[in-house]
N, C-alpha and C positions, 0 to 999 in steps of 0.2 A: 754696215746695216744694223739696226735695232733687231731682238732679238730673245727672246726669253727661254732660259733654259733652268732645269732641276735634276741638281745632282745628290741624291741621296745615297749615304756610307755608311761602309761600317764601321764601328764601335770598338773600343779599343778592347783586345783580344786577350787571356791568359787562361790556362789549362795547366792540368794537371805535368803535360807535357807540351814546353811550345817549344817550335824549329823556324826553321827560316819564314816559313810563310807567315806565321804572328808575329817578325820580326816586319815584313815589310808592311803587313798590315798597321801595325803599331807607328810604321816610320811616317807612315803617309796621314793616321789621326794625328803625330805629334805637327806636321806641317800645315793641317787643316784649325788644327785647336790656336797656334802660332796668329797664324790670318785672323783667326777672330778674336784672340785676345786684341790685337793692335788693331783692328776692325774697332771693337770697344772703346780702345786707347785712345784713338784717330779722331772719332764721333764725338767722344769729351771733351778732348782737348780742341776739337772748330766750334763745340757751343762754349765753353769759356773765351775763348779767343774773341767770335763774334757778339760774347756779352761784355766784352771789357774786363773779363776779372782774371785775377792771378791764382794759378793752382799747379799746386807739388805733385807730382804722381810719383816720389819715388818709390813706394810700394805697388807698383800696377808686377802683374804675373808676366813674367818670360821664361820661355821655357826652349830659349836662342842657345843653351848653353847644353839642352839634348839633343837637338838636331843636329847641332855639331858635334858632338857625341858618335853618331852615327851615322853622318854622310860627309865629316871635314877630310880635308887632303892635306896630309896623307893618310894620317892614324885614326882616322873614321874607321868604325866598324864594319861597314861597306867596304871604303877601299883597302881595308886588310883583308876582307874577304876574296876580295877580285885579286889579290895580289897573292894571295896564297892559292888560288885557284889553277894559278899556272907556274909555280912551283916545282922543281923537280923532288916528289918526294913528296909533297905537301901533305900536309892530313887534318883532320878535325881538332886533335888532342893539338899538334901545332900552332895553330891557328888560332885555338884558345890559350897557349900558354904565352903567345906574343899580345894577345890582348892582356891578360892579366898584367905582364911586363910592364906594357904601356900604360893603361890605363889603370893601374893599383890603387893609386890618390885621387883619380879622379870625383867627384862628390857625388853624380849619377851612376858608377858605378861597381856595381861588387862581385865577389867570389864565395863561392860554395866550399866551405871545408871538408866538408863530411864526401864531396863529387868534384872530381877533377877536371870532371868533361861539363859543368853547369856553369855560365856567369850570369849577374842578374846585373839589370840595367832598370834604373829608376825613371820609368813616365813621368807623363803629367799626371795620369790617371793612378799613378802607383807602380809599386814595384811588380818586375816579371822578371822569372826564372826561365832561362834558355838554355836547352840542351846540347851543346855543338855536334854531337851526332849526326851526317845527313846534312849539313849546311854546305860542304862544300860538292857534295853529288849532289844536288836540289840548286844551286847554281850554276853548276854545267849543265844542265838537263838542255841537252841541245841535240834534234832532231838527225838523225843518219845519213850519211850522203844519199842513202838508196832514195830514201823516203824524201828528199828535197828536190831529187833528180826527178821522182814522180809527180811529186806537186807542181813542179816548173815543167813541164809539160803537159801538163793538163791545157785542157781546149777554153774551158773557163777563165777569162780575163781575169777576173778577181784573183786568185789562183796564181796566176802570170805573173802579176804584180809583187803579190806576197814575196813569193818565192825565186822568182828569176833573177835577183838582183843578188841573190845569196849562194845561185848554182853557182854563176857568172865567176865571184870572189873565190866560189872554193875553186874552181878549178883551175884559173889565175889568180895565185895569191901576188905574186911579186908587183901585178897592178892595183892602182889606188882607187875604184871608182867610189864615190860615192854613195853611201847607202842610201836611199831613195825614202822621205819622209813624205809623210800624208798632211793636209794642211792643218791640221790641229797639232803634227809635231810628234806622234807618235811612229815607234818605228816599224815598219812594217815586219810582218814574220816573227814579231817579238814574242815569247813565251809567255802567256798572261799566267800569271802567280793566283794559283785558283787557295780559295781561302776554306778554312772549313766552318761547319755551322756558327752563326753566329751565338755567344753567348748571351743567354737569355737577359741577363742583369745590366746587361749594356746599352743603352739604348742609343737608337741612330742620329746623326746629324743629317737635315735636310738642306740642304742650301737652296734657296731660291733667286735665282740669276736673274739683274734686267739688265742688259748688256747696251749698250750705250759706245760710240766711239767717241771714249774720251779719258785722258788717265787719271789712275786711281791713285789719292795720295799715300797709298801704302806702298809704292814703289818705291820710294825715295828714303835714303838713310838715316833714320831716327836714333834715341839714344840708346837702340837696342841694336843698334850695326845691324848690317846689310839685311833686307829680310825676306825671305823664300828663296835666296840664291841657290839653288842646288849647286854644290861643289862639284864642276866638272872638268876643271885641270887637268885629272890624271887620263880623261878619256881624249882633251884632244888642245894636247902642249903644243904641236908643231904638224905640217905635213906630211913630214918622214915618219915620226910617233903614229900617226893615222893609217899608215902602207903599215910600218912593223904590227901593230896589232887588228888588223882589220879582221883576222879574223880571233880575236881574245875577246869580243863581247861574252858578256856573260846576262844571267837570267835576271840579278842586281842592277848592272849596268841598263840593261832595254828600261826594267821596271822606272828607275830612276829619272832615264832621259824620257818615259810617257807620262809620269809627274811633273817633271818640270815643264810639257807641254798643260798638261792639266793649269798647273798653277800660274802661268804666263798668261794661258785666256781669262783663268778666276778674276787676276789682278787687275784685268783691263772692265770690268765689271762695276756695277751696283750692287752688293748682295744684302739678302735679307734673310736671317735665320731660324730655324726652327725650330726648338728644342722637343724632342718626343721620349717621353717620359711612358715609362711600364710601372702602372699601379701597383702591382700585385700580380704574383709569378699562377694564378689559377685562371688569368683573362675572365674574370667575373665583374662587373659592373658594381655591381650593390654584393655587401653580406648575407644580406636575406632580402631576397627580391619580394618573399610574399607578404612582407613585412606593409603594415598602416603607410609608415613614414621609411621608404628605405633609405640604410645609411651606406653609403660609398664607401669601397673596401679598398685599402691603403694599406700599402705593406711601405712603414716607416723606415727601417733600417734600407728596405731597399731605395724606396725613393730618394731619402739622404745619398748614397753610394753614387746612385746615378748625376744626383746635380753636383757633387762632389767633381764626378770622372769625365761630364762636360763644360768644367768651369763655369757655371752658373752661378755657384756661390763667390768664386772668387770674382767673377762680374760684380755682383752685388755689391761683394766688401769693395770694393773699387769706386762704383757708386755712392758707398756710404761712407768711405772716404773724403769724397768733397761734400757735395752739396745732392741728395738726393730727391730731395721735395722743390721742382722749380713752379713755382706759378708767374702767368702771365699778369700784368699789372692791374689790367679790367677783374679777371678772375681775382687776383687778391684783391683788391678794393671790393667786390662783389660780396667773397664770404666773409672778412672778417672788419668791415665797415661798423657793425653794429655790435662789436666790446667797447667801442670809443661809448662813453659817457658824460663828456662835455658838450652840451648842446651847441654852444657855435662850431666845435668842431664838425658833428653830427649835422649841422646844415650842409657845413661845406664839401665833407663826402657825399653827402646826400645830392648835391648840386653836380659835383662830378661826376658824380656815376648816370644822372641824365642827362649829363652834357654829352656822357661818351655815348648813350644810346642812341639819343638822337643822331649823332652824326652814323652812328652803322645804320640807321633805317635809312640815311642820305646815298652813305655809299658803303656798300655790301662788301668790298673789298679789303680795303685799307680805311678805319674810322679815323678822321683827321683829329680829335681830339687826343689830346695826351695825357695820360690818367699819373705819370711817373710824378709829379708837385703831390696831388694828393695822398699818394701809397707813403709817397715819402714823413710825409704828414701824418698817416695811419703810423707807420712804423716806431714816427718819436715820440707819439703821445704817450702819453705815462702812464694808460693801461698795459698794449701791447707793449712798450719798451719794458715793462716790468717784467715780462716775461719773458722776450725774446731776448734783451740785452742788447747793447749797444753796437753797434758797426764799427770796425778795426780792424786789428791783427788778431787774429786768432778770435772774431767773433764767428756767433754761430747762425749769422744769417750776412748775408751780403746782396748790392742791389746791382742788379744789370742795365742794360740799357732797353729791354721788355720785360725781362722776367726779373722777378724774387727768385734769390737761392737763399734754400733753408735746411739744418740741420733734424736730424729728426727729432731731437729734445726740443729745440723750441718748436717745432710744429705741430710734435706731439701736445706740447704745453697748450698752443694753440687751438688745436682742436677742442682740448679738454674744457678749455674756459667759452668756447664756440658751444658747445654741446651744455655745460649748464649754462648756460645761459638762454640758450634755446627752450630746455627743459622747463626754467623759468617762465619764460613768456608761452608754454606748449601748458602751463598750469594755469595761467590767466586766462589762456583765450576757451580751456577746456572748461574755467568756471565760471565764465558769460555763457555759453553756451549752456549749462546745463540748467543756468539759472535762469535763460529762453527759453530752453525747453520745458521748465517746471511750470513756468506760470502760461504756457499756450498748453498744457495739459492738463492745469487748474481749471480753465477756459472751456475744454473741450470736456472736460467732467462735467462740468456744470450743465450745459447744452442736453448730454447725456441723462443726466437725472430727470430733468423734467421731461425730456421724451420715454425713458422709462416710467415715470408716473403715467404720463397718460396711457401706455402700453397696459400699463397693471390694470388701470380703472374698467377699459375695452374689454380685460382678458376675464374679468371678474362678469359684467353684463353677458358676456357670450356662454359662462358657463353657466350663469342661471339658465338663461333660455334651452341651454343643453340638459340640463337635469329635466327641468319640464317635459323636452321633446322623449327621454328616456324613460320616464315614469308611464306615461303613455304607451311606449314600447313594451315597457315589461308584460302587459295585463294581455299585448297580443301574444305575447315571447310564453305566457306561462299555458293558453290553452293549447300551443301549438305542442307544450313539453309533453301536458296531457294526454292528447292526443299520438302521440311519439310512443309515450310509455303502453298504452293501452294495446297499440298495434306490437309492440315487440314482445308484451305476455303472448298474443295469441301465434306470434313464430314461433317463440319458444315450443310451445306446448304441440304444434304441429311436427315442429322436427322431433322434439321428443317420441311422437306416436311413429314416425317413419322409421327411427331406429330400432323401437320394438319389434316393427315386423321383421325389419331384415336380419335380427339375430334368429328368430323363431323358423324363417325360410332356412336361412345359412345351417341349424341344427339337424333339419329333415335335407338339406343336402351331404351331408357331412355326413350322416348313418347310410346313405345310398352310396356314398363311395368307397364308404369304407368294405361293404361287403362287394363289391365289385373288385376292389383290391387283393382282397382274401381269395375268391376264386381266380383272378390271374396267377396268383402267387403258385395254388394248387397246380395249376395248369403246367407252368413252368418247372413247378419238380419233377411234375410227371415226364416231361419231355425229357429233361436233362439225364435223367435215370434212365431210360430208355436207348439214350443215343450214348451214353457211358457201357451201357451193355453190351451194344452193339460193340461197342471199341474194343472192348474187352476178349470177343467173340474173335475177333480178325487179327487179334498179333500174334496171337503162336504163328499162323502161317504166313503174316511178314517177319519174323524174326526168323524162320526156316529158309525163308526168298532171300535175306539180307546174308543169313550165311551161307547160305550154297554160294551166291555170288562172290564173296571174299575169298572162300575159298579156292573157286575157280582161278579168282585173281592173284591170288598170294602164290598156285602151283604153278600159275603161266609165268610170273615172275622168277620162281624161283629156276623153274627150267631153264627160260633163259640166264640165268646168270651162272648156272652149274655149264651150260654151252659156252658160252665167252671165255669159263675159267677154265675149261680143257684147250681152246681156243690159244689163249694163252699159254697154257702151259705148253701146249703142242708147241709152240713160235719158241717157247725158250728152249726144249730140247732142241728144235732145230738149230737155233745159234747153236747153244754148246757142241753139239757138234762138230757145227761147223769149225767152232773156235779148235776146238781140241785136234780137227784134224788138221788144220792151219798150222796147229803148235806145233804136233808131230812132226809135219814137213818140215817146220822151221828147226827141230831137234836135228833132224837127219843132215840139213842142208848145213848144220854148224858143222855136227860131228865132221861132215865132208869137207869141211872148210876150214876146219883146226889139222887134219890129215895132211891136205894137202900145204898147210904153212909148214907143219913140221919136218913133211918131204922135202918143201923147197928149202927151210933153213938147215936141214940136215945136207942135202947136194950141193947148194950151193946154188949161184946166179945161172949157172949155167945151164938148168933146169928147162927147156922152152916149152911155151904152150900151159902152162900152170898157171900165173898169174901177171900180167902186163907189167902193174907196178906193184908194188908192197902199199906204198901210201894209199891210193887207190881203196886197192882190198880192204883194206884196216878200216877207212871209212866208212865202207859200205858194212862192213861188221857192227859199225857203231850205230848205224843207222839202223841195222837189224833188232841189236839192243833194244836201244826206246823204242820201237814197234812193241817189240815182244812184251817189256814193262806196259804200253799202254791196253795191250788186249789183255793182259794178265787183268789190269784194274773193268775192263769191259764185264770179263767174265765173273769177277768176285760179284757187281751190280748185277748181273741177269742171275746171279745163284741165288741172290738177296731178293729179286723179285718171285725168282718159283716158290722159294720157301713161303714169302709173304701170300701170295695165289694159293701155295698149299693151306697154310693157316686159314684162309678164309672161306676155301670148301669145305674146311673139315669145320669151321662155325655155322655155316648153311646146315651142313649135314644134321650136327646136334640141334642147334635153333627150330627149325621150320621157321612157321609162321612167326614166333615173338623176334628172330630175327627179321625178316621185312619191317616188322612194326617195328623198331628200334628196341627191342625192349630186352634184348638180349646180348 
């Protein structure tokens, strides 16, 4: 079935540190850049083929000699990888010094002097340095029986699938089942090789798929040997080979076998490419957006880098290798018909070229007219032949069976004499014109003037009449002025007299208030003098009220806290006391218990009733001890508080009152 699919990738990969995973990302660009080199190849060499003409491409780009680099069998990189993988012993630094062994001469690749553990490997896109650190754990990275045991039980089909076909094998290994593919070919349960960010400077390849059942002639073996074969010998030589390693898949091996699923469907394809290109690493559109005319912001080194890294330019050089400028024969007889300067020639393209029109207004399709006698015609005449040169070996223009192929010097050439020549006839046709337009604007000047005369003569008669009508105006204009002025002396002089009175009232109010002021003022001293007297009258006996009450309160205070500090002190003579008669017993109960050790060790065991055991006794002794040490430290603290209790009645005592207030 028909079908349209878009596969867009990533970009070929290098960092500061690359491992495995930029190894297989890089492997699967070099297989994709491959396809569309000979994609280009394929396309050129059916439009020469279908024009009849002969072309060299021994210069077209193959890059058949890194792919086998890194995925041939046996000494691919790949499968020295898988093969050191199950190694006894194997390791990274191994690993790399059998690739150096082998691949020392090779021309894609090389060795780090300065790092034991580094080799680098020449892309299409350029050199990348590989760390072998972590390549051979990052290709077993393969999931735990636990955790497959659990997925292969899960209730979810999908799930079932993945995984049951892998419990199955671990747990029977000596049987061979087949691992179970999906129909694109990918294996199930495979570890997808997750990649890290892509680097900015890269940009992507889009492929755009119309998928068609029908094959692609890029299957077939051209003079670049076999092409996208993924080398898969070493995973399946024999049956027995299949049972022995069923379970030595590795993280390489899946990736590889869902590449080569990848590129099996690619090849059965139509595709069409995309190139997507990163301006400028700021994603800004224009320089100065606020700019009149904004100008598109390009960053040159990079953009070079990137058509560099998706062979773009090597397309190009490829194209401009044979023949880049093709036109169709109508199209070239169209634009460059008119260099010819021989007039019977000049009819005769001239006749051809509406021979050929007519027939496409007949049939829209296919114009039955053949325009190739003419073109051919255009090509020998001895303007264009001067320029383009002759047809041969090693000419720079050759004729197909529809199209012109042309070199880009004689095309360039061509344009050039296309363009003055145009510029030519772009000077003649611009100086009939101008010399139309100068005498239809002689014409319409003229028109002009005499309807500006009569304008003037009109504008002249209307302004007499308007003086007239004004003169008349003025004689009414001057008594109205008269009368204008007369009335605004007598305002004047009216506002004038209203001013005067109101200063003369405002002076006789002004002296009334001001003596009204004067006696509030009196008023107000008198008062305030009066009620200051009074104030004056009444404090001795609130300053009497204020201190009998402090006093009161300073005695009640101090009372109480001469009661709390006896209080206390009473509390610590009783402890001491107590302590001290506690000691005493505990002195007496020693004395009586050092007597009786001395008895018993003086007697002898034989002693009864004295003391059970010796060890016994002695512990309890010891235990007596730290008591005794910790009341001892009891009573230094209660001695330490009466002292401090005493000191602070005997500050009451002296203080009185400046002690309550703090002030003592």
């Amino acid at each position: 079935a028909t079908f349209c699919g878009v596969l867009d990738i990533f970009g070929f990969e290098f960092f500061e540190t690359n491992s495995f995973e930029q190894l297989c990302i890089n492997f699967t660009n070099e297989l994709l850049q491959q396809f569309f080199n000979l994609f280009i190849f394929e396309n050129e060499t059916a439009l020469y083929r279908s024009e009849g003409i002969s072309w060299d491409a021994q210069e077209f780009p193959d890059n058949g000699v890194i792919v086998e680099l890194l995925q041939g069998t046996p000494n691919g990189i790949f499968p020295m990888l898988d093969e050191e993988c199950f190694v006894i012993g194997g390791s990274a630094s191994s690993w790399q010094t059998k690739l150096v062994r082998t691949h020392d001469k090779h021309p894609n690749f090389g060795i780090v002097r300065t790092n034991k553990d580094n080799f680098i490997v020449k892309h299409f896109a350029g050199q990348v340095t590989y760390t072998a650190t972590g390549f051979l754990d990052k290709n077993r990275d393969r999931l735990s029986g636990d955790i497959v045991r659990c997925l292969s039980d899960s209730t979810w089909p999908f799930m079932q699938d993945l995984f049951g076909a892998e419990e199955q094998s671990r747990l029977s290994p000596r049987s061979s089942p087949r691992t179970p593919r999906t129909s694109s070919g990918i294996v199930p349960g495979a570890s997808p090789v997750h990649s890290p960010p892509r680097r900015s400077m890269t940009a992507s390849l889009t492929s755009v798929i119309n998928t068609e059942p029908q094959m692609s002639p890029l299957a077939s073996t051209g003079r670049f040997g076999p092409t996208f074969s993924l080398d898969m010998t070493a995973l399946s030589t024999s049956a027995s080979s299949k049972v022995r390693r069923a379970q030595r898949a590795t993280v390489s091996v899946e990736f590889r076998q869902q590449l080569q699923a990848l590129m099996s469907q690619i090849k059965t394809t139509t595709p069409h490419f995309v190139r997507c290109i990163k301006p400028n690493k700021l994603n800004v559109p224009f320089a100065d957006p606020a700019a009149d005319v904004p100008v598109p912001l390009f960053d040159r080194p990079s953009v070079s880098e990137q058509l560099a890294y998706q062979g773009v330019l090597e397309a190009v050089r490829v194209a401009r290798a044979g023949y880049p400028v093709r036109y169709l024969h109508s199209d070239f007889l169209a634009d460059f018909r008119a260099l010819v300067k021989n007039p019977e020639l000049s009819v005769t393209l001239r006749d051809a070229r509406r021979q050929f029109l007519e027939s496409a207004d007949e049939d829209l399709e296919m114009p039955s007219f053949d325009c190739a006698p003419a073109v051919k015609l255009l090509l020998t005449s001895e303007e264009v032949s001067s320029l383009v040169g002759s047809e041969g070996i090693g000419a720079r223009w050759t004729f197909g069976k529809h199209r012109v192929f042309l070199k880009q010097e004689p095309f360039a050439a061509l344009k050039a004499q296309q363009s003055a020549l145009r510029n030519s006839a772009v000077l003649t046709l611009q100086a009939c014109q101008r010399a139309l337009q100068a005498r239809r604007t002689a014409m319409r000047r003229r028109a002009a003037v005499v309807r500006l005369q009569a304008c003037v003569r009109g504008i002249k008669a209307r302004r007499f009449v308007e003086r007239l009508k004004k003169e008349a105006a003025v004689e009414v204009i001057l008594s109205v002025l008269h009368t204008f002025a007369a009335r605004k002396q007598l305002f004047q002089a009216r506002r004038a007299t209203i001013k005067i009175q109101a200063q003369v009232r405002r002076r006789s109010c002004q002296k009334t208030y001001k003596k009204s002021l004067m006696a509030v003022r009196r008023l107000q001293a008198f008062f305030r003098e009066t009620k200051r007297r009074r104030r004056l009258l009444r404090l001795p006996q609130l300053v009497l009220l204020i201190q009998k009450w402090w006093r009161g309160f300073a005695d009640r205070r101090k009372a109480r806290q001469r009661k709390l500090a006896k209080l206390r002190l009473n509390r610590a003579l009783r402890i001491l006391l107590k302590a001290r008669a506690k000691r005493q017993e505990r002195l007496r109960w020693r004395e009586e218990t050092l007597q009786a050790y001395q008895k018993w060790y003086r007697h002898g065991p034989g002693v009864q009733g004295i003391f059970p055991t010796r060890d016994s006794q002695f512990q309890e002794y010891l235990a007596l001890e730290k008591e005794e040490e910790c009341m001892k430290g009891k009573v230094d603290r209660l001695q330490d508080q009466v002292q401090q209790l005493r000191d602070k009645v005997r500050r009451v005592k002296e203080g009185g009152i400046l002690f309550h207030l703090g002030l003592a």
